[in-house]
N, C-alpha and C positions, 0 to 999 in steps of 0.2 A: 504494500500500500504506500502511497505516496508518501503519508505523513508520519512514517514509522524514521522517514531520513531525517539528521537532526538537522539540516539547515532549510528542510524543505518546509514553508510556513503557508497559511492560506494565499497570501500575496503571489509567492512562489507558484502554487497550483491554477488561478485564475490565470498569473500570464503565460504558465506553458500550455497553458489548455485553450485558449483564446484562439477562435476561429475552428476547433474541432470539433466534430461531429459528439454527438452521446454515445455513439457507439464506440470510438475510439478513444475517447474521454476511460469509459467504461474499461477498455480493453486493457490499454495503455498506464492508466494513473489509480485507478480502482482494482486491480486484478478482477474482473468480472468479463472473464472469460464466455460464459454463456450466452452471452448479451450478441456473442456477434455471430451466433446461430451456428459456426463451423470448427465444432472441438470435437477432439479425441473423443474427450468423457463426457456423457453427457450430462447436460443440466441439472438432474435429477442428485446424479451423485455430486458435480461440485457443490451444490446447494447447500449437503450432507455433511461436505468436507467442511466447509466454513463455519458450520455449526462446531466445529471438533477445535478450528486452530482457535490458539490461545500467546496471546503476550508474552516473551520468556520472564524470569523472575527477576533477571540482570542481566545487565548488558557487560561484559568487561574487556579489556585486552586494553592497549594505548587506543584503537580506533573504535573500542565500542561492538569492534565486527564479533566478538565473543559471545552468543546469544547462548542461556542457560534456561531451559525448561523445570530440570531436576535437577536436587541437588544428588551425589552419589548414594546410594544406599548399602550401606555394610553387608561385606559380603557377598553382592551382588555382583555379575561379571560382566564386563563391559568391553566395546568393539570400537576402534577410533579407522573411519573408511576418509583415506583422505586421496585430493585429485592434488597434487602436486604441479603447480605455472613453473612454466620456464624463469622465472625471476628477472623478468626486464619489463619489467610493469606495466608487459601491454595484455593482461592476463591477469586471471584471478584464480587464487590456490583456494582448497574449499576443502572441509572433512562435519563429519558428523559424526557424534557418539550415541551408540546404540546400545541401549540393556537390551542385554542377549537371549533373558526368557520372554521378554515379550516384543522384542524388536521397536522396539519405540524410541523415538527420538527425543533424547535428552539433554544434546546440547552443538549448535554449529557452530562453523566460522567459514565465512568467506572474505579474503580481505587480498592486496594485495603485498607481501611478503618477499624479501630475497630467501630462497631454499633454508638457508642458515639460520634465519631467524622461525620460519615454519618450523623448522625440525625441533628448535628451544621451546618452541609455545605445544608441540605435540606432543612432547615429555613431562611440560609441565600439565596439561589436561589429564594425558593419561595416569601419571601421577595420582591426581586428583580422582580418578576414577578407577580407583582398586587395582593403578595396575596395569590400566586394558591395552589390550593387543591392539596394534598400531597397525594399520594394512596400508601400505603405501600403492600409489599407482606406478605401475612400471616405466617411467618415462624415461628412452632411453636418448630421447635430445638433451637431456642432463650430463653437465659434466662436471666430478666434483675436482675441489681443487685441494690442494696440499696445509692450506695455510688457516 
């Protein structure tokens, strides 16, 4: 949603939407994806879906990009699936942490990171959550360096 970004304010919203349709308005700044009659899912289940998402509880990291649903719970085992950017900032790195008995999403990040510094923030989350196994993506345009 548009106004979950911290700079984005109603001022912000009226002038990028100025001159667009309600349907693009919709599509674009609302995630209301149904609106524009030609989706995967249908209407019925995004509907459903929306009734489900929720605010995370904190936002944290230096950008905020840190969003937390749950907090860990003892003992629980936990899964960190991350997409690893090429680290030249024209790309975004993203991982999710997943409680394992029930697959649910309990905490992301999507931000833009040099590898070095993702790799510190993945250790400190999973850390944070009992531990959990880190699954990186294979990306083999990656090159590490020595230093």
């Amino acid at each position: 949603m548009w106004w979950v970004h911290p700079h984005h304010d109603l001022q912000w919203f009226e002038k990028e939407t100025q001159g667009k349709s309600p349907r693009e308005i919709a599509q674009e700044y609302l995630c209301a994806f149904n609106s524009s009659g030609e989706t995967f899912i249908d209407g019925e289940t995004i509907q459903k879906l929306e009734q489900v998402v929720t605010e995370p509880i904190s936002r944290e990291f230096f950008d905020r990009n840190l969003w937390i649903w749950k907090i860990p719970e003892q003992k629980a085992l936990y899964l960190i699936a991350c997409d690893v950017s090429s680290g030249n900032a024209l790309d975004y790195s993203a991982f999710v942490v997943l409680k394992l008995d029930t697959m649910e999403v309990v905490a992301e990040y999507k931000g833009k990171l040099k590898p070095d510094h993702l790799g510190e923030l993945l250790v400190e989350v999973g850390v944070r959550y009992n531990g959990a196994v880190i699954a990186l993506e294979n990306n083999s345009r990656m090159e590490c360096s020595s230093s």
